[in-house]
N, CA and C atoms as a LAMMPS dump frame, in Angstrom:
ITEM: TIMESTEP
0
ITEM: NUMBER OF ATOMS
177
ITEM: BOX BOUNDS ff ff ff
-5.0000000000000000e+02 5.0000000000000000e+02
-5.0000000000000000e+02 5.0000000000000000e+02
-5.0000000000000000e+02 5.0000000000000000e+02
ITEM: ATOMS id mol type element x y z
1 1 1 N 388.275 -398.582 -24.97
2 1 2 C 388.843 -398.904 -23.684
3 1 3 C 390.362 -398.904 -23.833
4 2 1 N 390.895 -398.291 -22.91
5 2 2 C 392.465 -398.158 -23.106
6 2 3 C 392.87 -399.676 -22.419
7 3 1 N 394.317 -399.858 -22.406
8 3 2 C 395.111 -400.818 -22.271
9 3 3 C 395.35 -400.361 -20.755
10 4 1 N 394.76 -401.465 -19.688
11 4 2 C 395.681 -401.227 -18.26
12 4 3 C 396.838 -401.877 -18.329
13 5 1 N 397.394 -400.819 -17.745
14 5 2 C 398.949 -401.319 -17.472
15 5 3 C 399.516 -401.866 -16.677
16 6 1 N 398.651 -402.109 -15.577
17 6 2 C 398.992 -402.792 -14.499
18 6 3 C 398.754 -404.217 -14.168
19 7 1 N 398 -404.873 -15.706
20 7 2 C 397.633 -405.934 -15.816
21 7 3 C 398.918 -406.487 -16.345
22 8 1 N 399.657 -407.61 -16.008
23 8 2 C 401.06 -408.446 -16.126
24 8 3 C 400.612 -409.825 -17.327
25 9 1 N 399.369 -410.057 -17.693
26 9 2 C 399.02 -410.976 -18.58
27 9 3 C 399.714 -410.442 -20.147
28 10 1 N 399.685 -411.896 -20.996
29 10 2 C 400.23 -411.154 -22.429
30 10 3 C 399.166 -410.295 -23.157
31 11 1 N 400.003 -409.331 -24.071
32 11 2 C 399.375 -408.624 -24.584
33 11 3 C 398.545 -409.426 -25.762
34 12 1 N 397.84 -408.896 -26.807
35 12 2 C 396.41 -409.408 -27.549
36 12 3 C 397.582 -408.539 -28.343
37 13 1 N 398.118 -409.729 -29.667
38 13 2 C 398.752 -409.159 -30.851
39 13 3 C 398.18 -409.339 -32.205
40 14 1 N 396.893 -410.054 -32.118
41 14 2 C 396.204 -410.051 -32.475
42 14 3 C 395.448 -408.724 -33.209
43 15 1 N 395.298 -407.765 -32.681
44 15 2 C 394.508 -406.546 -33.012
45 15 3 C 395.885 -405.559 -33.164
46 16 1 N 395.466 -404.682 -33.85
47 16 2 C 396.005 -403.473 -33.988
48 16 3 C 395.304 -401.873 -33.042
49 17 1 N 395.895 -401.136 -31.993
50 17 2 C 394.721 -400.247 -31.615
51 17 3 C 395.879 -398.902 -32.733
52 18 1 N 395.273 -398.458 -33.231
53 18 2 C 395.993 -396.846 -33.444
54 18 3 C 395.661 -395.258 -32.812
55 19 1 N 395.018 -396.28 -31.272
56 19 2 C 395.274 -395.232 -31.053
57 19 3 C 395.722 -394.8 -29.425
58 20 1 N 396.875 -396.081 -29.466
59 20 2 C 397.814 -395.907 -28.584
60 20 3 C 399.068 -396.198 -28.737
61 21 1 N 399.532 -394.996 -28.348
62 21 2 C 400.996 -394.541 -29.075
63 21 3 C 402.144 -396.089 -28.742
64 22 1 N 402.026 -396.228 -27.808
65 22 2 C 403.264 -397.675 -27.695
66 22 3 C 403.103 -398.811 -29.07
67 23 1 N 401.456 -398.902 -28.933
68 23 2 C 400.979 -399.79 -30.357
69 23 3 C 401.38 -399.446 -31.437
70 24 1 N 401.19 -397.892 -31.47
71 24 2 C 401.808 -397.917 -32.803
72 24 3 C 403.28 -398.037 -33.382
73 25 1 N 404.101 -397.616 -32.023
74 25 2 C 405.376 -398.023 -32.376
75 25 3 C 405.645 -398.437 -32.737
76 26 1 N 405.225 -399.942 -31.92
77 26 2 C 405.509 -401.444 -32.326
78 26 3 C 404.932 -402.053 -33.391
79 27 1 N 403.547 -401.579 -33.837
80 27 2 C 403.726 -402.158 -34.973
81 27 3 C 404.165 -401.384 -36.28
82 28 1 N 404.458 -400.351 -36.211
83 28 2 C 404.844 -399.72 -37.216
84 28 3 C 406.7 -400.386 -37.803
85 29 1 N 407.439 -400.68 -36.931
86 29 2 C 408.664 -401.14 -36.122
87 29 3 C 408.24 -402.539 -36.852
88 30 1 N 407.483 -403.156 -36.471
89 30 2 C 407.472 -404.588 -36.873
90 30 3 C 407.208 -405.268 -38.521
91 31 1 N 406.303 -403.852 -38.446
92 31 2 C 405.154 -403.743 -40.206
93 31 3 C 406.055 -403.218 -41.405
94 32 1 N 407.108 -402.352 -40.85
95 32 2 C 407.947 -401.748 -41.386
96 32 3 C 407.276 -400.652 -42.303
97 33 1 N 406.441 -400.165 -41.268
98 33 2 C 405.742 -398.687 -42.067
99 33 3 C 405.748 -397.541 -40.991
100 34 1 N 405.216 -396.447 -41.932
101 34 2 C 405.42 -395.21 -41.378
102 34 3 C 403.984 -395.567 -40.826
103 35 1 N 403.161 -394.672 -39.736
104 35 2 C 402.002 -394.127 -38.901
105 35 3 C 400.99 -394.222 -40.162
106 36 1 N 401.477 -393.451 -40.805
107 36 2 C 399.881 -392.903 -41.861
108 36 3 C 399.918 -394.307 -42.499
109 37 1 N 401.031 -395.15 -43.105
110 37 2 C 400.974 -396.428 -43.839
111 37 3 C 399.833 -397.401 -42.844
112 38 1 N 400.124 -397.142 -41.614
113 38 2 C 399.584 -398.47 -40.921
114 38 3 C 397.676 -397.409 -40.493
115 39 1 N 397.653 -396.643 -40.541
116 39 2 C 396.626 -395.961 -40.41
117 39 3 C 396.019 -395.91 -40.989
118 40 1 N 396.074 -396.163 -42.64
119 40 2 C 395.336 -396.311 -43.958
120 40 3 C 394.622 -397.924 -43.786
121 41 1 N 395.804 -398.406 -43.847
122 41 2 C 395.71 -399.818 -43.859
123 41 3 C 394.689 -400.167 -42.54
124 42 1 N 395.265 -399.968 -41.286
125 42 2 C 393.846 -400.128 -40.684
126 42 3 C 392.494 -399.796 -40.422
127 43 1 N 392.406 -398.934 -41.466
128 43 2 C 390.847 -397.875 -42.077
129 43 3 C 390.229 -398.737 -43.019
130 44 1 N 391.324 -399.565 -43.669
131 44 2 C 391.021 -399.789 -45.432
132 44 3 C 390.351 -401.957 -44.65
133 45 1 N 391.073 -402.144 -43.983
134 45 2 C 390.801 -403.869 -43.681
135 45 3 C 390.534 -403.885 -42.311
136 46 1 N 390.488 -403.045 -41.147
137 46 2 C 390.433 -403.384 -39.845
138 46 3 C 391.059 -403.568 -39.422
139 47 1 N 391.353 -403.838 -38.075
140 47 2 C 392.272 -403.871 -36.649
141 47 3 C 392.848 -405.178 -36.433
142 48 1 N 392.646 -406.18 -37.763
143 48 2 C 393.066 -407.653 -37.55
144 48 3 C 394.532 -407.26 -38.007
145 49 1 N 395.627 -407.951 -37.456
146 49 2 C 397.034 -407.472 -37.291
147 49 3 C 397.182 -408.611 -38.448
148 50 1 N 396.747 -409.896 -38.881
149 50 2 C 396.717 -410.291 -39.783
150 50 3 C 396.56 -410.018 -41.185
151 51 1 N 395.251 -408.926 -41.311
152 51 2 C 394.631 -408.852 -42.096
153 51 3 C 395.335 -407.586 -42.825
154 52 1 N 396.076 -406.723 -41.435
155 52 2 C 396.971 -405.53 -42.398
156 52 3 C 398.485 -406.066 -42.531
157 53 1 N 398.96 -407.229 -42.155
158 53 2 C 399.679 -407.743 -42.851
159 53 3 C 399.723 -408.268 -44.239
160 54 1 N 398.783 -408.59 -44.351
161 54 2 C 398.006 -408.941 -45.86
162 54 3 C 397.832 -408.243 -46.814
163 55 1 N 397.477 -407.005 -46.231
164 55 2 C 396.986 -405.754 -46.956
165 55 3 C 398.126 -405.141 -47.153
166 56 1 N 399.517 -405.208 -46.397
167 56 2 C 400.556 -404.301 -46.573
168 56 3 C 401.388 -404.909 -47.466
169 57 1 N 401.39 -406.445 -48.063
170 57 2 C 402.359 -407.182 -48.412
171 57 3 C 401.558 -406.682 -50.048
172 58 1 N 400.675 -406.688 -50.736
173 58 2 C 399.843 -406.097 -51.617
174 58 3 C 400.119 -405.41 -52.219
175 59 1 N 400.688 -404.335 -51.493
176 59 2 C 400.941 -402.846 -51.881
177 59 3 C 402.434 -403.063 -52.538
């Protein structure tokens, strides 16, 4: 399910989606990784924005 945009509530930062481009910006921007870094990582532990924080600090 994509992200409506017309919904004004906060976003869920919670999850990671990769596969919408604004998301990945931002967390790539935030994670301080390239696309494929945060793309591995969310293949390798899941979509918990926690959990590839965890996984990225590791490496």
């Amino acid at each position: 399910m994509s992200d409506n945009l017309q919904k004004s509530g906060q976003q869920d930062r919670s999850r990671i989606n990769v596969h919408e481009e604004w998301e990945v910006r931002h967390w790539t921007e935030a994670l301080g990784v390239t696309r494929e870094e945060l793309e591995k990582a969310v293949s390798e532990v899941g979509v918990s924005a926690e959990a590839v924080r965890q996984h990225l600090k590791r490496k």
